[in-house]
ZADREN-307655 format. One record per residue: residue number from 0; residue in three letters; x, y, z of N, C-alpha, C in turn. Coordinates in pm, whole numbers. Each point is the difference from the previous one (the first is absolute). Last residue first. Example, Ala and Ser with C-alpha at 12.3 -4.5 7.8 and 13.67 -1.06 7.14 Angstrom:
<pt><seq>1</seq><type>SER</type><n_x>1285</n_x><n_y>-225</n_y><n_z>708</n_z><ca_x>82</ca_x><ca_y>119</ca_y><ca_z>6</ca_z><c_x>-77</c_x><c_y>109</c_y><c_z>73</c_z></pt>
<pt><seq>0</seq><type>ALA</type><n_x>29</n_x><n_y>-572</n_y><n_z>-7</n_z><ca_x>-89</ca_x><ca_y>119</ca_y><ca_z>0</ca_z><c_x>90</c_x><c_y>120</c_y><c_z>0</c_z></pt>
//
This chain:
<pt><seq>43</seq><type>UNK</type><n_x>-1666</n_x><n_y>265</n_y><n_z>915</n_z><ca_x>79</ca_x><ca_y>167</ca_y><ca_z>6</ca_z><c_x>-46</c_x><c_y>33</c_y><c_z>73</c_z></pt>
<pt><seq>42</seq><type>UNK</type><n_x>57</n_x><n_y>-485</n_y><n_z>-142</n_z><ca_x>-148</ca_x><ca_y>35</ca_y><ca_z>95</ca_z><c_x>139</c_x><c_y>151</c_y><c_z>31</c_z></pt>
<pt><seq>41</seq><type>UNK</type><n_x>154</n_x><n_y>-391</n_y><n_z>-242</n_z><ca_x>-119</ca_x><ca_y>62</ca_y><ca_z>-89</ca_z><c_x>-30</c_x><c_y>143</c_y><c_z>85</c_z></pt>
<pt><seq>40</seq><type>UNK</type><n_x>502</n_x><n_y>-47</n_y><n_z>70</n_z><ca_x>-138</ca_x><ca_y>-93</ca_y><ca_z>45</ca_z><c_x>-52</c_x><c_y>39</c_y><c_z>-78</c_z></pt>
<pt><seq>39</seq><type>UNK</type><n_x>548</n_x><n_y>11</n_y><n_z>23</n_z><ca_x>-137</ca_x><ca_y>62</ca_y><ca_z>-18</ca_z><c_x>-126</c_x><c_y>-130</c_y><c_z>-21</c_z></pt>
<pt><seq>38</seq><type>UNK</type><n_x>405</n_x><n_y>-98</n_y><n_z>160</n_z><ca_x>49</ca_x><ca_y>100</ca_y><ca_z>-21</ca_z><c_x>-106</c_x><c_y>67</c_y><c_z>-8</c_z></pt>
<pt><seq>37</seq><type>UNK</type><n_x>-46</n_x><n_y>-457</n_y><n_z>20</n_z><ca_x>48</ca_x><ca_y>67</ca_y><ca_z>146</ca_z><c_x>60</c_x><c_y>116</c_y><c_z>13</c_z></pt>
<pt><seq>36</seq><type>UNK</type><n_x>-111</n_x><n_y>-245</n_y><n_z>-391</n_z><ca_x>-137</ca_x><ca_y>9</ca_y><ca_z>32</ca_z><c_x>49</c_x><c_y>86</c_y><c_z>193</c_z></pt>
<pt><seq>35</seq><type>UNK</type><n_x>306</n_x><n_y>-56</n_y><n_z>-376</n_z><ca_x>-60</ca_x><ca_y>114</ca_y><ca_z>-2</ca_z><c_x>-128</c_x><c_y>-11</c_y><c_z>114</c_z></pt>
<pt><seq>34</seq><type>UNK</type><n_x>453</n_x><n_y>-218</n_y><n_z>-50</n_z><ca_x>-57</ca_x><ca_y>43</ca_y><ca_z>92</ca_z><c_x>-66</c_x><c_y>33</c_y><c_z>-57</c_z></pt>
<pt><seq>33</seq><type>UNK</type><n_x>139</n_x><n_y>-229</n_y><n_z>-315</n_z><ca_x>-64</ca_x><ca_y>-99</ca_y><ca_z>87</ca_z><c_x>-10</c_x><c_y>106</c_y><c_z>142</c_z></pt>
<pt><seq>32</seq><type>UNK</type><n_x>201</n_x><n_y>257</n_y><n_z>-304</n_z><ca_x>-117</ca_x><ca_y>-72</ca_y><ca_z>-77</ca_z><c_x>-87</c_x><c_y>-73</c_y><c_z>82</c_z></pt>
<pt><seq>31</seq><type>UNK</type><n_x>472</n_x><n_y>157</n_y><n_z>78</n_z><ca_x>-100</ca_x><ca_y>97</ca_y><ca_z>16</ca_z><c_x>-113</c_x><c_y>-51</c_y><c_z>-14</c_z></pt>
<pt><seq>30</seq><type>UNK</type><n_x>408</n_x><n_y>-179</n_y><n_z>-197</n_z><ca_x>16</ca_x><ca_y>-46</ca_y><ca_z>142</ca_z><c_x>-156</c_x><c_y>43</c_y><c_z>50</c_z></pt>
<pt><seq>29</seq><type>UNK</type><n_x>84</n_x><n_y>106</n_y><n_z>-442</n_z><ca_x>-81</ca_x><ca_y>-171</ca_y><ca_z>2</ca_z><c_x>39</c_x><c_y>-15</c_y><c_z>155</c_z></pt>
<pt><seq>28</seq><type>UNK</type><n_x>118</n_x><n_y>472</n_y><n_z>-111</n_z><ca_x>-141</ca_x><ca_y>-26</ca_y><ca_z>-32</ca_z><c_x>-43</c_x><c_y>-156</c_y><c_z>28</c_z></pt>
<pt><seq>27</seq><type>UNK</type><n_x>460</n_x><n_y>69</n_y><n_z>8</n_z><ca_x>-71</ca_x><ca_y>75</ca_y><ca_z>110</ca_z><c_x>-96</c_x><c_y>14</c_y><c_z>-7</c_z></pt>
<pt><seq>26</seq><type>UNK</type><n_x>185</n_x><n_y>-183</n_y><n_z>-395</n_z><ca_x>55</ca_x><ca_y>-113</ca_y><ca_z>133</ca_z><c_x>-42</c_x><c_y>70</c_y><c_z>168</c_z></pt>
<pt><seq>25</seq><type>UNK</type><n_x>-21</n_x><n_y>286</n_y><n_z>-475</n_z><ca_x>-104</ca_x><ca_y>-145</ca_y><ca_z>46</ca_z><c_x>32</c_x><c_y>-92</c_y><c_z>91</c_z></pt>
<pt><seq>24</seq><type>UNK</type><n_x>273</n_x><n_y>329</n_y><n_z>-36</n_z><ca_x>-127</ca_x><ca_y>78</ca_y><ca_z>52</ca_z><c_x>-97</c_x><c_y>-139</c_y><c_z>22</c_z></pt>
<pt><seq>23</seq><type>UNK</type><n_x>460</n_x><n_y>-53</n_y><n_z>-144</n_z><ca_x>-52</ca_x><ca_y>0</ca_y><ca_z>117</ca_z><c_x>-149</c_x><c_y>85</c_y><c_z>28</c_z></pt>
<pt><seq>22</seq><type>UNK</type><n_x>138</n_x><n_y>-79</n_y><n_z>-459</n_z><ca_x>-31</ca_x><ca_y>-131</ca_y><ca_z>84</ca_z><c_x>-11</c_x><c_y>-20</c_y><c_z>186</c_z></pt>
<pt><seq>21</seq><type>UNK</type><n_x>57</n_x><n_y>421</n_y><n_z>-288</n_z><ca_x>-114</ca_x><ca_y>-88</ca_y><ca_z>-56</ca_z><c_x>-8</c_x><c_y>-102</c_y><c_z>118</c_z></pt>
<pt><seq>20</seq><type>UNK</type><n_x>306</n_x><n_y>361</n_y><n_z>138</n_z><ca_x>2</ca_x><ca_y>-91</ca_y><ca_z>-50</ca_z><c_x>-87</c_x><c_y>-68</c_y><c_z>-91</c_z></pt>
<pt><seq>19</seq><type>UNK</type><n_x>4</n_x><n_y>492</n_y><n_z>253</n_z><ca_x>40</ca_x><ca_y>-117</ca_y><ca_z>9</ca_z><c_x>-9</c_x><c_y>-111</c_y><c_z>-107</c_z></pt>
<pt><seq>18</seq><type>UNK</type><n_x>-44</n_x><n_y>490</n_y><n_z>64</n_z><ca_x>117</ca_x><ca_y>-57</ca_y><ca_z>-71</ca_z><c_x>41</c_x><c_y>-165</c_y><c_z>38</c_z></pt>
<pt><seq>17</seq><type>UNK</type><n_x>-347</n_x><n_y>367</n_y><n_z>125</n_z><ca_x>93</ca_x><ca_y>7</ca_y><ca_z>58</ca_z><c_x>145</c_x><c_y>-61</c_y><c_z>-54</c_z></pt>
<pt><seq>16</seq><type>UNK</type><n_x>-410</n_x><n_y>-32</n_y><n_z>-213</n_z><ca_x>83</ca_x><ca_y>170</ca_y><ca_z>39</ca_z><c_x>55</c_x><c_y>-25</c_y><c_z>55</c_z></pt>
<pt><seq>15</seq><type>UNK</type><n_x>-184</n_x><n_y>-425</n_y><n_z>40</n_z><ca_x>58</ca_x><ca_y>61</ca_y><ca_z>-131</ca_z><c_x>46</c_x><c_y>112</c_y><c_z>17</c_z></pt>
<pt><seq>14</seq><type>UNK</type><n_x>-218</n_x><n_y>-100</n_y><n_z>394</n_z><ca_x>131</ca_x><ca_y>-82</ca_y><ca_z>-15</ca_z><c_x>27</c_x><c_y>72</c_y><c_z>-139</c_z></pt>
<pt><seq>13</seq><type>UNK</type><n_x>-403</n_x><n_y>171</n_y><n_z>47</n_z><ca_x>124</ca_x><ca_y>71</ca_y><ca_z>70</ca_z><c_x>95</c_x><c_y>-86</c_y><c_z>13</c_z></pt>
<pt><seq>12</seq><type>UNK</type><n_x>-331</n_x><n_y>-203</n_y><n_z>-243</n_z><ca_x>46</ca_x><ca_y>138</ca_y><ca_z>-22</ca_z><c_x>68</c_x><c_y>44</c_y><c_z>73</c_z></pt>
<pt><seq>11</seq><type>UNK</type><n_x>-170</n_x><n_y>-349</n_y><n_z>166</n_z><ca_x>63</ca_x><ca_y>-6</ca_y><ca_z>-92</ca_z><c_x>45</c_x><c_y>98</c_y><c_z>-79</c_z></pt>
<pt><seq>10</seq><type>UNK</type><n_x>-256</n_x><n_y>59</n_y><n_z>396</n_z><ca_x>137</ca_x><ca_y>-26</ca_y><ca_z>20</ca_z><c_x>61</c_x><c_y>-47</c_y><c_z>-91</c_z></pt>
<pt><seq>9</seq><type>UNK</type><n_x>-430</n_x><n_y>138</n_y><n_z>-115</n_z><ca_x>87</ca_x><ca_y>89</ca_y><ca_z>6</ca_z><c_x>126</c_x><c_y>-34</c_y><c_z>78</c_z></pt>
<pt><seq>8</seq><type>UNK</type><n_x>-280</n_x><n_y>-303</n_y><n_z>-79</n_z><ca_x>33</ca_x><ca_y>27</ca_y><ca_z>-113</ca_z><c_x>72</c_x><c_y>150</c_y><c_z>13</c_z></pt>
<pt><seq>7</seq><type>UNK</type><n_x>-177</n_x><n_y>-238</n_y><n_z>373</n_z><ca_x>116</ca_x><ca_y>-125</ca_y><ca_z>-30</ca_z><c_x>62</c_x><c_y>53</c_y><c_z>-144</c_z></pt>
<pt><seq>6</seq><type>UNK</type><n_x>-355</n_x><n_y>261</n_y><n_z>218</n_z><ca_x>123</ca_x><ca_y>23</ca_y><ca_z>75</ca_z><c_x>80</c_x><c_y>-102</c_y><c_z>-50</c_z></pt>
<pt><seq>5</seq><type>UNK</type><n_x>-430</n_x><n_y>-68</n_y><n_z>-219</n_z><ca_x>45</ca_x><ca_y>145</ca_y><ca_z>10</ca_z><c_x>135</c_x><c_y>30</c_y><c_z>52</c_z></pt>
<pt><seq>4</seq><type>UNK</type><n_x>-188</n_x><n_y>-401</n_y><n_z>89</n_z><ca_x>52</ca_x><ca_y>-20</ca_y><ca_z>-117</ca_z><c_x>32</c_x><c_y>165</c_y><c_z>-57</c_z></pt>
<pt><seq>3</seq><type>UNK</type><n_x>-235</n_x><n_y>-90</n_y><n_z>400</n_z><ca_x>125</ca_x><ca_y>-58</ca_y><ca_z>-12</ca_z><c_x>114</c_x><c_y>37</c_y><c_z>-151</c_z></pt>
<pt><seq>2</seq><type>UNK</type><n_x>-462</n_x><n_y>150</n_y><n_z>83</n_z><ca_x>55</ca_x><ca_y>90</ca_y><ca_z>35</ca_z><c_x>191</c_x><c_y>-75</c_y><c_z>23</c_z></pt>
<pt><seq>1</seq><type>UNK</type><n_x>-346</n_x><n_y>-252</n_y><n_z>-115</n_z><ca_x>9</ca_x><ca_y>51</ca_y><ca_z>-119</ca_z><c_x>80</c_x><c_y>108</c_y><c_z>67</c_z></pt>
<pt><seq>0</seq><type>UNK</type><n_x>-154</n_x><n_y>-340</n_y><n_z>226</n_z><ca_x>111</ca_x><ca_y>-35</ca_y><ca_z>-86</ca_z><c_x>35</c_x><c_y>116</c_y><c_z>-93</c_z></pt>
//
């Protein structure tokens, strides 16, 4: 989870710089969330 949450915080950052929205970033982070366990694993 933890390497998840690494890539879910720098895609927040880069949405922002990029100039996105507040509210759409968080509305792409809460879609994102429920994949994490099929995005990244414990087992590296």
């Amino acid at each position: 989870m933890h390497h998840f949450n690494l890539v879910a915080g720098h895609l927040s950052a880069s949405l922002t710089a990029a100039g996105v929205p507040d509210e759409i970033v968080q509305q792409i982070l809460a879609a994102i969330a429920p994949l994490s366990a099929d995005i990244a694993t414990a087992v590296a």
